[in-house]
PyMOL Python script that loads the backbone (N, CA, C, O; Angstrom):
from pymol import cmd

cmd.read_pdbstr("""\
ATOM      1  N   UNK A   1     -26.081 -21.995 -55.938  1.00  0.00           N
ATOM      2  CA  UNK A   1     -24.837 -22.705 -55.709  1.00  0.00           C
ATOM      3  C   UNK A   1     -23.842 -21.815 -54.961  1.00  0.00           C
ATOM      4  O   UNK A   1     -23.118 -22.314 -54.099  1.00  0.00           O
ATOM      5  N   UNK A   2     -23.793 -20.744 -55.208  1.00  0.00           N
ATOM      6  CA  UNK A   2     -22.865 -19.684 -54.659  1.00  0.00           C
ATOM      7  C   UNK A   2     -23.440 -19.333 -53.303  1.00  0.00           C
ATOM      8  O   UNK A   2     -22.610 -19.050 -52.440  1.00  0.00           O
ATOM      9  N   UNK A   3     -24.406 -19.311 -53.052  1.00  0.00           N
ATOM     10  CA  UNK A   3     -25.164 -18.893 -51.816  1.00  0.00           C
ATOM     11  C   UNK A   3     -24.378 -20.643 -50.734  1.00  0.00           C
ATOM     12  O   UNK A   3     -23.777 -20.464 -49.674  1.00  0.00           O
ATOM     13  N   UNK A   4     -24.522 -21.634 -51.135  1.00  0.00           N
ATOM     14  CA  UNK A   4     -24.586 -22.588 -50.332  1.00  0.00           C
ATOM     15  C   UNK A   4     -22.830 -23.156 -50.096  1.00  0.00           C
ATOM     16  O   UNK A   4     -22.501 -23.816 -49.110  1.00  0.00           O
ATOM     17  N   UNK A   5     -21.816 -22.728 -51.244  1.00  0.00           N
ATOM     18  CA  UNK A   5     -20.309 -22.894 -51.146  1.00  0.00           C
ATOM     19  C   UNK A   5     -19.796 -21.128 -49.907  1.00  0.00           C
ATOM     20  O   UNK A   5     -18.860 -20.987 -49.120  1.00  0.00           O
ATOM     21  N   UNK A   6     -20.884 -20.185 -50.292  1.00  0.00           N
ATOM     22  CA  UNK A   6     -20.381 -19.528 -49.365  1.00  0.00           C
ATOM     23  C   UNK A   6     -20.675 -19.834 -47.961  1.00  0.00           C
ATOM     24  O   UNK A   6     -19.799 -19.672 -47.111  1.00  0.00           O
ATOM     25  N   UNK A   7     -21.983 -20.315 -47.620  1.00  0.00           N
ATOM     26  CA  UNK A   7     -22.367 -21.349 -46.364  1.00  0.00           C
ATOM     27  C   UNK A   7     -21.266 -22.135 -46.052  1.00  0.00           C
ATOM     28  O   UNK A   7     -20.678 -22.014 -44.977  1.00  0.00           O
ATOM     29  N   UNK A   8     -20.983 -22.827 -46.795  1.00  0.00           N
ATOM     30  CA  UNK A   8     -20.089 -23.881 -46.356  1.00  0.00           C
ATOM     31  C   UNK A   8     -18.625 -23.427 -45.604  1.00  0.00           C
ATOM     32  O   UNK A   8     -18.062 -23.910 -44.621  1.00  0.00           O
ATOM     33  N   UNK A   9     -18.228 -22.208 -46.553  1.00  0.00           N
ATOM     34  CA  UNK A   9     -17.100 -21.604 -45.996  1.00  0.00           C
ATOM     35  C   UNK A   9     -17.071 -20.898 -44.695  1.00  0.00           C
ATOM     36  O   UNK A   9     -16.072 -20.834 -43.979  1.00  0.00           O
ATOM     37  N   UNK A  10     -18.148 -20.405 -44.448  1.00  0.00           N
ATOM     38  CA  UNK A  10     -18.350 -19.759 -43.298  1.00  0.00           C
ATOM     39  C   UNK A  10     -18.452 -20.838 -42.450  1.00  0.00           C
ATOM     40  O   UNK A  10     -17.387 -20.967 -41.846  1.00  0.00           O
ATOM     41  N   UNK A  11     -19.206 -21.610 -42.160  1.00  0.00           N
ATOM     42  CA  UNK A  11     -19.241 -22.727 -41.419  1.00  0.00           C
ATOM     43  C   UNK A  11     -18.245 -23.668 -40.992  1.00  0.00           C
ATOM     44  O   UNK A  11     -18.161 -24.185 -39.878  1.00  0.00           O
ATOM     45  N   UNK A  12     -17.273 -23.890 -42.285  1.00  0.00           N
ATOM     46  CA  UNK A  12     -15.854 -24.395 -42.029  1.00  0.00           C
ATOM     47  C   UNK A  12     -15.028 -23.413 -41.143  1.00  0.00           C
ATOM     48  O   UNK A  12     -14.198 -23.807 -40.325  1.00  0.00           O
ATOM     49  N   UNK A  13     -15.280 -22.296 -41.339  1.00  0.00           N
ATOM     50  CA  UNK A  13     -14.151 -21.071 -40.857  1.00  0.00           C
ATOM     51  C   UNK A  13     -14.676 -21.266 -39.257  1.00  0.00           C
ATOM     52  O   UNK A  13     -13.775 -21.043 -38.449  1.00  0.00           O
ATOM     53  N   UNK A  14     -15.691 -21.561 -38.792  1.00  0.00           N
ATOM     54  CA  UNK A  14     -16.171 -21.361 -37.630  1.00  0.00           C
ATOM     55  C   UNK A  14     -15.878 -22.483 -36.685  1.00  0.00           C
ATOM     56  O   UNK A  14     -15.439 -22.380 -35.540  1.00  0.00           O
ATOM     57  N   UNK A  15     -16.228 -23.702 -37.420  1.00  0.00           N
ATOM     58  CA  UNK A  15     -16.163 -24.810 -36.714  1.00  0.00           C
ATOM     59  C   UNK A  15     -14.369 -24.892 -36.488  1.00  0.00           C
ATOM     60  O   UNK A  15     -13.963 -25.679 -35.633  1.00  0.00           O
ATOM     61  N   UNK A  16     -13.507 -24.188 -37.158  1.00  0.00           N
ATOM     62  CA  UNK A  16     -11.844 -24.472 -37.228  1.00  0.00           C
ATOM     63  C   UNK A  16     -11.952 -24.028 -36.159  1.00  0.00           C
ATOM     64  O   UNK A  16     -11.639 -24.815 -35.266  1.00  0.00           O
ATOM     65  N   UNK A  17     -12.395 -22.700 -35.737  1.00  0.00           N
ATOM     66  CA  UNK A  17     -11.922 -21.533 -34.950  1.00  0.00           C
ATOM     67  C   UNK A  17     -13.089 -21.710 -33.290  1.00  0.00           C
ATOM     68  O   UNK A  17     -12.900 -20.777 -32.509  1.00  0.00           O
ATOM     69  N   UNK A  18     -13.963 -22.576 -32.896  1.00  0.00           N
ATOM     70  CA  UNK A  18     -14.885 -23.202 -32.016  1.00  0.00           C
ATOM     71  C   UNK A  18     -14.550 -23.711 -31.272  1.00  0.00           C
ATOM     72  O   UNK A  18     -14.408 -24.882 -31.623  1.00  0.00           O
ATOM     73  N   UNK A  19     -14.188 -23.500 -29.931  1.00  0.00           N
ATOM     74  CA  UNK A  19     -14.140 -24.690 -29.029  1.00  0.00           C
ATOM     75  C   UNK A  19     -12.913 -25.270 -28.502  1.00  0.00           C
ATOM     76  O   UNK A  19     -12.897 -25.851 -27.416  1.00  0.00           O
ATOM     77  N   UNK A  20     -11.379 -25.060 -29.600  1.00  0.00           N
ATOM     78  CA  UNK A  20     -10.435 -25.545 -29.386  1.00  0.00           C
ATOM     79  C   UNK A  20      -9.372 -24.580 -29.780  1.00  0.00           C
ATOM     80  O   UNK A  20      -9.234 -23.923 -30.812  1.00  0.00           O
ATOM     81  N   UNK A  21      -8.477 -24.682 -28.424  1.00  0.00           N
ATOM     82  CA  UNK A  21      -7.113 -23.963 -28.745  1.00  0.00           C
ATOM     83  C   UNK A  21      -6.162 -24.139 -29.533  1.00  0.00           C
ATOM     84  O   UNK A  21      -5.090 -23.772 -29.052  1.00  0.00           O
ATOM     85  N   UNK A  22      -6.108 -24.523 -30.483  1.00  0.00           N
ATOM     86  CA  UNK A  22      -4.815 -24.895 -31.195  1.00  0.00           C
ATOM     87  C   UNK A  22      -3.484 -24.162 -30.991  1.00  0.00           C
ATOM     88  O   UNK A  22      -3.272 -23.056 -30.494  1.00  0.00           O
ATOM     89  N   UNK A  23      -2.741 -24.965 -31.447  1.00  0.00           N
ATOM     90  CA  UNK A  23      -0.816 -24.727 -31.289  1.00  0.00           C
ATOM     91  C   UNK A  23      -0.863 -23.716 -32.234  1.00  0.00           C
ATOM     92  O   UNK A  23      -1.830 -23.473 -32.957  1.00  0.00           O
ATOM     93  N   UNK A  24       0.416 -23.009 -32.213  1.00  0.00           N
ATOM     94  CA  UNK A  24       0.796 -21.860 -33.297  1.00  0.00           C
ATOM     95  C   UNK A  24       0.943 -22.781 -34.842  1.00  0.00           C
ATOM     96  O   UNK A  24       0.677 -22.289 -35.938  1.00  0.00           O
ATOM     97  N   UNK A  25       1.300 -23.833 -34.679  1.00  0.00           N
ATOM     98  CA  UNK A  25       1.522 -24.349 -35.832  1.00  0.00           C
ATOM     99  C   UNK A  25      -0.020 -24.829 -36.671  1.00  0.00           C
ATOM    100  O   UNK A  25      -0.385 -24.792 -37.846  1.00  0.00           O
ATOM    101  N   UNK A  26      -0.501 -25.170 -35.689  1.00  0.00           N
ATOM    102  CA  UNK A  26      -2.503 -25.737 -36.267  1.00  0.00           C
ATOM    103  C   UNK A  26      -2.647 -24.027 -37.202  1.00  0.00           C
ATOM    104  O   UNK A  26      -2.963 -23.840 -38.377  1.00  0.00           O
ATOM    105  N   UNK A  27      -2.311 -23.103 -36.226  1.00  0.00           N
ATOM    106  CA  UNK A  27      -2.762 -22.088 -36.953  1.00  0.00           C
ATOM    107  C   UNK A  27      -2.063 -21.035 -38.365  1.00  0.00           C
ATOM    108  O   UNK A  27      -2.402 -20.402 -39.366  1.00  0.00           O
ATOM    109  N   UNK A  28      -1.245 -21.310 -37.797  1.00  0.00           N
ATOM    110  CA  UNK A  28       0.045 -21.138 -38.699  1.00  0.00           C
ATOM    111  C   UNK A  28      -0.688 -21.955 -40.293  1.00  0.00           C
ATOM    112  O   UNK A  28      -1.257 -21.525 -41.296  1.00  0.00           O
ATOM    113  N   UNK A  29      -0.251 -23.372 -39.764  1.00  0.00           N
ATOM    114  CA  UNK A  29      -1.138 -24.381 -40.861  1.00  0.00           C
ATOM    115  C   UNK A  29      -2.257 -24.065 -41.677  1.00  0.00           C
ATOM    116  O   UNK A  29      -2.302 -24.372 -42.868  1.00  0.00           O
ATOM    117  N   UNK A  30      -3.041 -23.541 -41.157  1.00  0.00           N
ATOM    118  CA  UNK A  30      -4.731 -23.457 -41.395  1.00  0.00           C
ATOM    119  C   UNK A  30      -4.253 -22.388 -42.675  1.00  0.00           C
ATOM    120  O   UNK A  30      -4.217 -22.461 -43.904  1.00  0.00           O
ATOM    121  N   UNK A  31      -3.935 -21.424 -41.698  1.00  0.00           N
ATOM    122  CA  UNK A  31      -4.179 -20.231 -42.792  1.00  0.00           C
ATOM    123  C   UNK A  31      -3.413 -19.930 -43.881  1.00  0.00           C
ATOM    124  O   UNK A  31      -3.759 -19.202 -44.812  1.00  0.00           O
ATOM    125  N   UNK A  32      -2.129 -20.625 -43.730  1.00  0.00           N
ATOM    126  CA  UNK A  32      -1.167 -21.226 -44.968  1.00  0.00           C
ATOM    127  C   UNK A  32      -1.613 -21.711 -45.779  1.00  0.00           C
ATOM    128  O   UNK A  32      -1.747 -21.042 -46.804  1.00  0.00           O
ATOM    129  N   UNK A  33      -2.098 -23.161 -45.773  1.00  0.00           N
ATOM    130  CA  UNK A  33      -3.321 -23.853 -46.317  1.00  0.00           C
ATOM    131  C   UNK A  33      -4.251 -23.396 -47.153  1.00  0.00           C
ATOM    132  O   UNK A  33      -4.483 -23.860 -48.270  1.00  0.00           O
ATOM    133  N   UNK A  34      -4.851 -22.399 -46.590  1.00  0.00           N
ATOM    134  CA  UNK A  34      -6.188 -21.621 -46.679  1.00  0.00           C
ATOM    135  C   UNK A  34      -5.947 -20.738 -48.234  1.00  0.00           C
ATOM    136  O   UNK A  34      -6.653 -20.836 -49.238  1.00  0.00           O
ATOM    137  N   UNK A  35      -4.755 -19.897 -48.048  1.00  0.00           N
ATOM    138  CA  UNK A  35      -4.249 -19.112 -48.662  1.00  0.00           C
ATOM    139  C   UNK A  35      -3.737 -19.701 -50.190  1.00  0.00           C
ATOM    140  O   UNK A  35      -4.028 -19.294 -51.315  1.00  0.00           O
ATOM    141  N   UNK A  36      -3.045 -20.585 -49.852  1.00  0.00           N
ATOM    142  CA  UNK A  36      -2.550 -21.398 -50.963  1.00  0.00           C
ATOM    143  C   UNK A  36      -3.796 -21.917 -52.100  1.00  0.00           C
ATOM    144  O   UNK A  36      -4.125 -21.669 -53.260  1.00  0.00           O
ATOM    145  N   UNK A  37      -4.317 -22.944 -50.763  1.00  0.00           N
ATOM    146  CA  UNK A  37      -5.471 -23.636 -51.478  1.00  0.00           C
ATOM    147  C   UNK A  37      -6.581 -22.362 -52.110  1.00  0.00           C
ATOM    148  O   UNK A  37      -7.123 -22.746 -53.147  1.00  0.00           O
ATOM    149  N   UNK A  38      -6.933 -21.181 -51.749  1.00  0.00           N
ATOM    150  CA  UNK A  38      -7.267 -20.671 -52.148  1.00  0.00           C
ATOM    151  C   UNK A  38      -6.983 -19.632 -53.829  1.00  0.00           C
ATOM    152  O   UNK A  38      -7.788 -19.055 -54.560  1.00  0.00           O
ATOM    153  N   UNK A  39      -5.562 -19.784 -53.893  1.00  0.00           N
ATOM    154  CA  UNK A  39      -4.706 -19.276 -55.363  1.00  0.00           C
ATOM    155  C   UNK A  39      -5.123 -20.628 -56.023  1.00  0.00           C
ATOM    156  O   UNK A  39      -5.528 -20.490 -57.177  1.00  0.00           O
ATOM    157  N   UNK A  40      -5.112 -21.815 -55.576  1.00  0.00           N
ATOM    158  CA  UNK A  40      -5.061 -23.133 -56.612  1.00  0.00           C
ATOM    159  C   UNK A  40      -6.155 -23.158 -56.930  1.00  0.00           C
ATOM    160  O   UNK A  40      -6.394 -23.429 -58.106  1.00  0.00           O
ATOM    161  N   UNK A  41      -7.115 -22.919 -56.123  1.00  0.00           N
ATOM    162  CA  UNK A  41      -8.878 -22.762 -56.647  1.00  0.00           C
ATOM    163  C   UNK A  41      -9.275 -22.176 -57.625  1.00  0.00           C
ATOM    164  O   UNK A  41      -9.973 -22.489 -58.589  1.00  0.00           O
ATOM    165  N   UNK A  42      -8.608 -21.002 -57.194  1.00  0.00           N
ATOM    166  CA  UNK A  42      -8.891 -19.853 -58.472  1.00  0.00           C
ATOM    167  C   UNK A  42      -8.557 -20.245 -59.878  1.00  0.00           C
ATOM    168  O   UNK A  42      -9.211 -20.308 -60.919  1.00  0.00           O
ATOM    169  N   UNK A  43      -6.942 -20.558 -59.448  1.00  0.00           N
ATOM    170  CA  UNK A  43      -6.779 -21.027 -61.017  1.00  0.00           C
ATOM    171  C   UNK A  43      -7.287 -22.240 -61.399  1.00  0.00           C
ATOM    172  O   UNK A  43      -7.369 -22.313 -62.625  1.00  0.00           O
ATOM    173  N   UNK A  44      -7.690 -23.299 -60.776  1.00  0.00           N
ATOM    174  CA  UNK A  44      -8.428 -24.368 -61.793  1.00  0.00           C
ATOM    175  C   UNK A  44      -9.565 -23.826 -61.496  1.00  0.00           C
ATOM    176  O   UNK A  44     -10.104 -24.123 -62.562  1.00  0.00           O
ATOM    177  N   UNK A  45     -10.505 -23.190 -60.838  1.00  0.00           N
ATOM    178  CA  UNK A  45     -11.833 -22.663 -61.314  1.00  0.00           C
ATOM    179  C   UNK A  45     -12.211 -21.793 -62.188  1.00  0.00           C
ATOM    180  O   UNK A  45     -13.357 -21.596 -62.594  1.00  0.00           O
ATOM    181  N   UNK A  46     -11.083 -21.178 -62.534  1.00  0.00           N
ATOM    182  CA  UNK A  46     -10.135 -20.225 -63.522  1.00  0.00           C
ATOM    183  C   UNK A  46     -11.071 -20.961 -65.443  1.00  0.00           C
ATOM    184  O   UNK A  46     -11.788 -20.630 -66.388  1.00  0.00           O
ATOM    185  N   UNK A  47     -10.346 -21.990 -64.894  1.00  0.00           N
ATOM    186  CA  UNK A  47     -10.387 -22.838 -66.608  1.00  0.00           C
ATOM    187  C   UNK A  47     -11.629 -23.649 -66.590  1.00  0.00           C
ATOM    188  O   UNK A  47     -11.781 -24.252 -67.652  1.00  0.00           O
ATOM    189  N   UNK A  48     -12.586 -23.855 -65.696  1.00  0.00           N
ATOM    190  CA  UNK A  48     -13.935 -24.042 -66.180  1.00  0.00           C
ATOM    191  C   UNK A  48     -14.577 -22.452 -65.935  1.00  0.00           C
ATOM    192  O   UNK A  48     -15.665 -22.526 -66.506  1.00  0.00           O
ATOM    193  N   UNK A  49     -14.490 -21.471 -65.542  1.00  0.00           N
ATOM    194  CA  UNK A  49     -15.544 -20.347 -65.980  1.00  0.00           C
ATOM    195  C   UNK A  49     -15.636 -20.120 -64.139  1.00  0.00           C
ATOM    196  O   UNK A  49     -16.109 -19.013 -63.881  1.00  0.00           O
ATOM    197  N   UNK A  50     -15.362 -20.755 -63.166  1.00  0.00           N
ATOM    198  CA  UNK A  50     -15.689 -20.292 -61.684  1.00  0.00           C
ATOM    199  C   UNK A  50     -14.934 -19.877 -60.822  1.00  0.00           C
ATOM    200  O   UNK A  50     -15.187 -20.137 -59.646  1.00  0.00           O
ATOM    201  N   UNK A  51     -13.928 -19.205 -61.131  1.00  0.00           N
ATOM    202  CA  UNK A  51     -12.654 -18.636 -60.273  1.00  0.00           C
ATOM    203  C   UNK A  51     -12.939 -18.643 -59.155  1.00  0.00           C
ATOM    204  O   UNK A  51     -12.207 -19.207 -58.341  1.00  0.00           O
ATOM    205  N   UNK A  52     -14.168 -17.975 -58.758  1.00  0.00           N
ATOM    206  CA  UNK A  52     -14.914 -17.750 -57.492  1.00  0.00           C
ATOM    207  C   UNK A  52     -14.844 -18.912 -56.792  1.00  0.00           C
ATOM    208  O   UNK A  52     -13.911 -19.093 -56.009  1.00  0.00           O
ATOM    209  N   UNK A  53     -15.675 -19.709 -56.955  1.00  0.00           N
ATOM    210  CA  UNK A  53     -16.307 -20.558 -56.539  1.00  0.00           C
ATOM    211  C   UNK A  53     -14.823 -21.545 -56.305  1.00  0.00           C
ATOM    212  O   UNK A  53     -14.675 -21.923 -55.143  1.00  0.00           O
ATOM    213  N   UNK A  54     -13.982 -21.882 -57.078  1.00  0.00           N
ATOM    214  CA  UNK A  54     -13.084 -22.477 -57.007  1.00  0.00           C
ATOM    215  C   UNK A  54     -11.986 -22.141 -55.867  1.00  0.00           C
ATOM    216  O   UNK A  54     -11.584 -23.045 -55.134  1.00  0.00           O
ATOM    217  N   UNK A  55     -11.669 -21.248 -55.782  1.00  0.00           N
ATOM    218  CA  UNK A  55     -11.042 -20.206 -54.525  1.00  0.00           C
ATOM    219  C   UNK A  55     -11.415 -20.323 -53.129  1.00  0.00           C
ATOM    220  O   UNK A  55     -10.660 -20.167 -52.169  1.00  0.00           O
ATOM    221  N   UNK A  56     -13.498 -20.812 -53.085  1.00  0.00           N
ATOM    222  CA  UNK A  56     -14.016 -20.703 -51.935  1.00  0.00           C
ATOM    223  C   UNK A  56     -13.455 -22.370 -51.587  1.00  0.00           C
ATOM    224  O   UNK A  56     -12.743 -22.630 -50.617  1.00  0.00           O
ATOM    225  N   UNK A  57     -13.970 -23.469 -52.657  1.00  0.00           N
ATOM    226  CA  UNK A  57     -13.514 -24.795 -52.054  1.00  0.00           C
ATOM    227  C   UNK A  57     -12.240 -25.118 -52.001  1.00  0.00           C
ATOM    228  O   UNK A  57     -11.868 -26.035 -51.269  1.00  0.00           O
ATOM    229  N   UNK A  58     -10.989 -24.089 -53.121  1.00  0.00           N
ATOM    230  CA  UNK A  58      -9.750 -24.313 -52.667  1.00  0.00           C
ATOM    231  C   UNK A  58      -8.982 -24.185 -51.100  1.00  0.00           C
ATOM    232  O   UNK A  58      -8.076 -24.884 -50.646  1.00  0.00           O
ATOM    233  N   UNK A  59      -9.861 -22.774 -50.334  1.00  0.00           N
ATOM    234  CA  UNK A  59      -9.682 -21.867 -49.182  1.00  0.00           C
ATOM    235  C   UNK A  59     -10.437 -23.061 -47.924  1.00  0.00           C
ATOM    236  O   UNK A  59      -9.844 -23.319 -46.877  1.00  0.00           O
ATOM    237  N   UNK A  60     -11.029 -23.326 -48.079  1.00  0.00           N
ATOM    238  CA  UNK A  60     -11.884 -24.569 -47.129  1.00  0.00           C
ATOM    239  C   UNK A  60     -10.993 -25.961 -46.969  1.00  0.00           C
ATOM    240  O   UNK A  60     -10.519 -26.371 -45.910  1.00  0.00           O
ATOM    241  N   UNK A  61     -10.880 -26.580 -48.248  1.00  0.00           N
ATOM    242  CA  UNK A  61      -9.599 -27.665 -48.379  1.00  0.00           C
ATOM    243  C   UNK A  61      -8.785 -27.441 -47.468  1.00  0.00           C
ATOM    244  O   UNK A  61      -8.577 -27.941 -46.363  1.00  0.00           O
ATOM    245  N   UNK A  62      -8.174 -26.315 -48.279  1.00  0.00           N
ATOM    246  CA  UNK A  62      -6.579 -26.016 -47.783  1.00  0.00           C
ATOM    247  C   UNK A  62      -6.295 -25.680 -46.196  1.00  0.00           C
ATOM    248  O   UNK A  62      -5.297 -25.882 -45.503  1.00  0.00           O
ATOM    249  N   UNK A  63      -7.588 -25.077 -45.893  1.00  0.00           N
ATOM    250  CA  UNK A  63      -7.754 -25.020 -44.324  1.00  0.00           C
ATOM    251  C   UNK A  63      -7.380 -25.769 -43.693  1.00  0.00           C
ATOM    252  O   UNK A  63      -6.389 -25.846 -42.967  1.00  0.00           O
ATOM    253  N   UNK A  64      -8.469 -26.646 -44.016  1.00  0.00           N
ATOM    254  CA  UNK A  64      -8.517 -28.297 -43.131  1.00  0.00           C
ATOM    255  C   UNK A  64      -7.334 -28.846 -43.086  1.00  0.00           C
ATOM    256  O   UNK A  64      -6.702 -29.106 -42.062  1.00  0.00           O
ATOM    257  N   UNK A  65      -6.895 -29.099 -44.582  1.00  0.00           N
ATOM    258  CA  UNK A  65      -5.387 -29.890 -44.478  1.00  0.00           C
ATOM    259  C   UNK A  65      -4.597 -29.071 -43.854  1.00  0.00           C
ATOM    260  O   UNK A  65      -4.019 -29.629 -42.921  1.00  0.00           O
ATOM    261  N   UNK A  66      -4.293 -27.795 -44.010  1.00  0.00           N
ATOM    262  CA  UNK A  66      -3.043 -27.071 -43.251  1.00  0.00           C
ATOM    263  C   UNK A  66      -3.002 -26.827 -41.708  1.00  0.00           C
ATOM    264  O   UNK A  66      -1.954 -26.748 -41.066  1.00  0.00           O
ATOM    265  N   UNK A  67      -4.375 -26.704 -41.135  1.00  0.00           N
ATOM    266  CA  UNK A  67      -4.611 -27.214 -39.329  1.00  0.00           C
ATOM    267  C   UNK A  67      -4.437 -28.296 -39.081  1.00  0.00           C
ATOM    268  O   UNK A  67      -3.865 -28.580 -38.030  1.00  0.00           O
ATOM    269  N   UNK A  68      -4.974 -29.519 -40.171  1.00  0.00           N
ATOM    270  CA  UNK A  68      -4.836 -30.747 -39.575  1.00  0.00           C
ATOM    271  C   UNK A  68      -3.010 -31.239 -39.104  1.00  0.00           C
ATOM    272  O   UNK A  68      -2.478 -31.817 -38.157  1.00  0.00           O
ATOM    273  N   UNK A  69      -2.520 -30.553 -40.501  1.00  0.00           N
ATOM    274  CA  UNK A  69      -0.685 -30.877 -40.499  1.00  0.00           C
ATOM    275  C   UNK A  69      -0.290 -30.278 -39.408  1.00  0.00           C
ATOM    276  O   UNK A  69       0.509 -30.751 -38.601  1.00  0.00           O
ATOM    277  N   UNK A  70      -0.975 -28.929 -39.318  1.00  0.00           N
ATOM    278  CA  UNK A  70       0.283 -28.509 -38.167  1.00  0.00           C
ATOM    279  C   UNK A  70      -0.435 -28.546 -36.865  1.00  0.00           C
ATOM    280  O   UNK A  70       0.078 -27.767 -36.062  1.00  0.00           O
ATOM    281  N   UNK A  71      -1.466 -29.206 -36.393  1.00  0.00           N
ATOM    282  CA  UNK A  71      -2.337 -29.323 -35.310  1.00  0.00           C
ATOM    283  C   UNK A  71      -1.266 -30.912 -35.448  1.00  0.00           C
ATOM    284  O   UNK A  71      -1.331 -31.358 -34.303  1.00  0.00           O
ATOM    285  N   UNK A  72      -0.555 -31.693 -36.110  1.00  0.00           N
ATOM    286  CA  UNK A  72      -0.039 -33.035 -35.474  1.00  0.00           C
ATOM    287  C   UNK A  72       1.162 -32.153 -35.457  1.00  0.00           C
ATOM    288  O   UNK A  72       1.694 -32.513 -34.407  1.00  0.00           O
ATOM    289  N   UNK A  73       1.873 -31.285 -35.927  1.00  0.00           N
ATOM    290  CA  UNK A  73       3.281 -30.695 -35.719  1.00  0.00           C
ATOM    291  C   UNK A  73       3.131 -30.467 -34.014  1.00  0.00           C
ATOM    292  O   UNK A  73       3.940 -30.858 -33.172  1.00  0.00           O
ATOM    293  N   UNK A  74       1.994 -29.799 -33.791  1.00  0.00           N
ATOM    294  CA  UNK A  74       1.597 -29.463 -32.085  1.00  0.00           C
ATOM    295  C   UNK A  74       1.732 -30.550 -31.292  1.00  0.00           C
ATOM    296  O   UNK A  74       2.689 -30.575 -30.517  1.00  0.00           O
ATOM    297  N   UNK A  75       0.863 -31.581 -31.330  1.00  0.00           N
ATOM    298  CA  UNK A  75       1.055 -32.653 -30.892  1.00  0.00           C
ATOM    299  C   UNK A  75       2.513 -33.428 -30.806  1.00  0.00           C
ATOM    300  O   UNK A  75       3.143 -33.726 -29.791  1.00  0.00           O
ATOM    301  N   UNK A  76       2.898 -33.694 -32.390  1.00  0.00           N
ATOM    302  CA  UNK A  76       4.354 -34.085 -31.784  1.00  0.00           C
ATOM    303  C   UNK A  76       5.358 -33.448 -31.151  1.00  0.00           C
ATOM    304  O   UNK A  76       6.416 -34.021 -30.892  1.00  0.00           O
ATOM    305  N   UNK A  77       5.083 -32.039 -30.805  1.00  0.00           N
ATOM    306  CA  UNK A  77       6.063 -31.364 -30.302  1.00  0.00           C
ATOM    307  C   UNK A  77       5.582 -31.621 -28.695  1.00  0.00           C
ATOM    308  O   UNK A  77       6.408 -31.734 -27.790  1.00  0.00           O
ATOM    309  N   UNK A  78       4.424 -31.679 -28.529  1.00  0.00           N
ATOM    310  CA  UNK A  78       3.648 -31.869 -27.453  1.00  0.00           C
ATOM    311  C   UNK A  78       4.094 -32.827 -26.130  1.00  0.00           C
ATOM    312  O   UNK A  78       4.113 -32.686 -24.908  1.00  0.00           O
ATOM    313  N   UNK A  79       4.500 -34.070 -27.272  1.00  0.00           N
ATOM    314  CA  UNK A  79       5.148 -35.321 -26.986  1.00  0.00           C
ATOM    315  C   UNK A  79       6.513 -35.705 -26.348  1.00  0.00           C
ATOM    316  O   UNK A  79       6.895 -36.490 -25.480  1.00  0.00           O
ATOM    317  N   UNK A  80       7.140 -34.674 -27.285  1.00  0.00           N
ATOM    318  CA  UNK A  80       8.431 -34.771 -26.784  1.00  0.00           C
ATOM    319  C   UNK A  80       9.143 -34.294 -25.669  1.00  0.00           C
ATOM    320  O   UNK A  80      10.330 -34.583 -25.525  1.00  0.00           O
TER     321      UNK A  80
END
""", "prot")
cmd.dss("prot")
cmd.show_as("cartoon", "prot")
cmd.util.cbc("prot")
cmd.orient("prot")
């Protein structure tokens, strides 16, 4: 299980960072995200026994959502 959530993370980290330039804010976002979601992991993976493991899918989450927010902050600034 640990072998295949660390797969996953690596793979998320790659595909963020692949192919596309993002705004300061996508990135800004991501790793805000990342960071956060990664403390919230811990602690609810904390209280079933997987801190670890909880940290890796908190850090992946939080990614996604925090590029996705500030990858539209880019865009709407984009716009205007």
């Amino acid at each position: 299980m640990k072998k295949s959530l660390t797969l996953l993370a690596l793979v998320t980290a790659f595909l963020g960072t692949s192919c596309q330039n993002y705004g300061p804010s996508a990135n800004r976002g991501a790793a805000t995200g990342a960071l956060i979601g990664a403390g919230a992991g811990a602690i609810i993976g904390n209280q079933s026994g997987n801190a670890g493991e909880g940290a890796l899918i908190g850090a992946a989450a939080g990614g996604i959502a925090g590029g996705a927010y500030g990858n539209a902050k880019d865009q709407e600034r984009r716009g205007y």
